[in-house]
C-alpha positions as CSV (number, residue, x, y, z in Angstrom):
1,X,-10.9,-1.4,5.8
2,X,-7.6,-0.7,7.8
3,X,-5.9,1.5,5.0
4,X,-9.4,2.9,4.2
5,X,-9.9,3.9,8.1
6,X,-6.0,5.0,8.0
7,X,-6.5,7.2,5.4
8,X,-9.5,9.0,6.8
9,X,-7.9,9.8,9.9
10,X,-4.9,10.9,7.8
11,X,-6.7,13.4,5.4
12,X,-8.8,14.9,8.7
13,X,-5.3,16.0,9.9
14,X,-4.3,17.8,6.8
15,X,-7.5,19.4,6.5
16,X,-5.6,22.7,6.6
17,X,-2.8,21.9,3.5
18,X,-6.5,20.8,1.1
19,X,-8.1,24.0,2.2
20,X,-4.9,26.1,1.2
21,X,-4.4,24.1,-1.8
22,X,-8.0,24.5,-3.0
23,X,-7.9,28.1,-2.2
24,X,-4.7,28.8,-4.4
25,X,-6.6,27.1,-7.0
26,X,-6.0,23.3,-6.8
27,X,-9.7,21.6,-8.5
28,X,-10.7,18.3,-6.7
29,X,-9.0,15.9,-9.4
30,X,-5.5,17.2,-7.9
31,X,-6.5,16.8,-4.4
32,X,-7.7,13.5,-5.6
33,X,-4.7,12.6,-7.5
34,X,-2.3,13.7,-4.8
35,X,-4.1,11.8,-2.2
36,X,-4.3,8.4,-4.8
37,X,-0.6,8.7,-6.0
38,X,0.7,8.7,-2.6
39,X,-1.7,5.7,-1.9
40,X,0.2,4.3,-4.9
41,X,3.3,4.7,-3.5
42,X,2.5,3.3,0.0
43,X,1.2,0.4,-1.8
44,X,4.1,-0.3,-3.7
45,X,6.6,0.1,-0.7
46,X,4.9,-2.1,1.1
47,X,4.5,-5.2,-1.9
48,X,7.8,-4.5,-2.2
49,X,8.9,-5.2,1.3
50,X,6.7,-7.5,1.8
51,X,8.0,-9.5,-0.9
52,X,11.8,-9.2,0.3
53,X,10.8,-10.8,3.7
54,X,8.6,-13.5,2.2
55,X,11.5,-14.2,-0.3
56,X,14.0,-13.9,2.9
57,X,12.4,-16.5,5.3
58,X,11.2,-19.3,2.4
59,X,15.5,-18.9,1.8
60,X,16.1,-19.0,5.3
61,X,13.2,-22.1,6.2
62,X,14.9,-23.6,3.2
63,X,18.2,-24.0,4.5
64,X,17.2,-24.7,7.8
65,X,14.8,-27.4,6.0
66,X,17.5,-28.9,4.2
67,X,20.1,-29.1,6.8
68,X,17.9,-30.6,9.5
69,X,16.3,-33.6,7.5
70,X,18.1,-36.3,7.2
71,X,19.2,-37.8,3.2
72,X,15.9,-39.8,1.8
73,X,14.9,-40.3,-1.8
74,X,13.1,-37.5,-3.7
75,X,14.8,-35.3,-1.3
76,X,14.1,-31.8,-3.1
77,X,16.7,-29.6,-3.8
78,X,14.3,-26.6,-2.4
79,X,11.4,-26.8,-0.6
80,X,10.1,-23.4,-1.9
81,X,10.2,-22.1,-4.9
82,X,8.0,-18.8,-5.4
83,X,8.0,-17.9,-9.0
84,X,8.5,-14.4,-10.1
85,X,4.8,-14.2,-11.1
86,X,3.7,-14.5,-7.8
87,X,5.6,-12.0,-6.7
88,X,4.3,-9.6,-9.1
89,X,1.2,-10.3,-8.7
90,X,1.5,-9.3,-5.3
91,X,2.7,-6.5,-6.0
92,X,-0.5,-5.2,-8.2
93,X,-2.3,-6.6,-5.2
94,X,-1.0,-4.2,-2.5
95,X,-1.2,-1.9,-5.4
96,X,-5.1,-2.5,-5.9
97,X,-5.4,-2.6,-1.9
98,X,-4.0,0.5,-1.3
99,X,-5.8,2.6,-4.0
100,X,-9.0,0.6,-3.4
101,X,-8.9,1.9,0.4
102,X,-7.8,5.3,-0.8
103,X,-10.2,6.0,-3.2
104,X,-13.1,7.3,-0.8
105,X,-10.8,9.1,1.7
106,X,-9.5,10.8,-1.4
107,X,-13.3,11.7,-3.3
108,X,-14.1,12.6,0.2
109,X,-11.4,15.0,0.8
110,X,-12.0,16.5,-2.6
111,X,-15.6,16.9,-2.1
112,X,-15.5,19.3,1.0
113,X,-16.0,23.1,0.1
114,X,-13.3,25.5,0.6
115,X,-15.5,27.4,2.7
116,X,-16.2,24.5,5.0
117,X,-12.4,23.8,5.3
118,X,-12.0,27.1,6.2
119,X,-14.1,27.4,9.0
120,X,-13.5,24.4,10.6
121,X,-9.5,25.5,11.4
């Protein structure tokens, strides 16, 4: 709902750029495309960073971990261990968010008739 209400307020800023872009002969599936690819891409960056912080602070807890507790038996040699699927699993997650809240911003900003964008600049 966040990136969904993000993007609305988003696309009824550049209300202008869709109406010129329809007018010079852009159909709906570009504007829709446009509007989905850079969802794509917002998704992405953030799995991605998200990831390098998570990875970050489970490296950073585990040293701490293993530095503070004292020797005992079955001591692990790391306390976390996130295996690469995880992390690319969330990545198609933030993927899937981001498009999934983009999706009707985007068929909503293709929808709306030139002449409509038009008169409401």
């Amino acid at each position: 709902l966040n990136i969904m209400h993000s993007f609305f307020a988003q696309l009824s800023e550049r209300k202008q750029e869709f109406a010129i872009m329809r007018a010079v002969g852009a159909k709906k599936r570009h504007i829709l495309g446009l509007v989905l690819s850079q969802a794509a891409m917002l998704g992405l960056i953030g799995g991605c960073l998200g990831n390098m912080v998570g990875q970050v602070l489970a490296w950073s807890l585990d040293l701490i971990a293993i530095g503070a507790l004292p020797h005992f038996p079955f001591k692990p040699d790391s306390f976390f261990d996130i295996p690469l699927w995880i992390n690319a699993m969330s990545l198609v997650a933030a993927l899937g968010a981001a498009l999934f809240g983009a999706a009707w911003p985007a068929l909503a900003a293709g929808k709306t008739s030139i002449v409509r964008l038009f008169s409401e600049l």
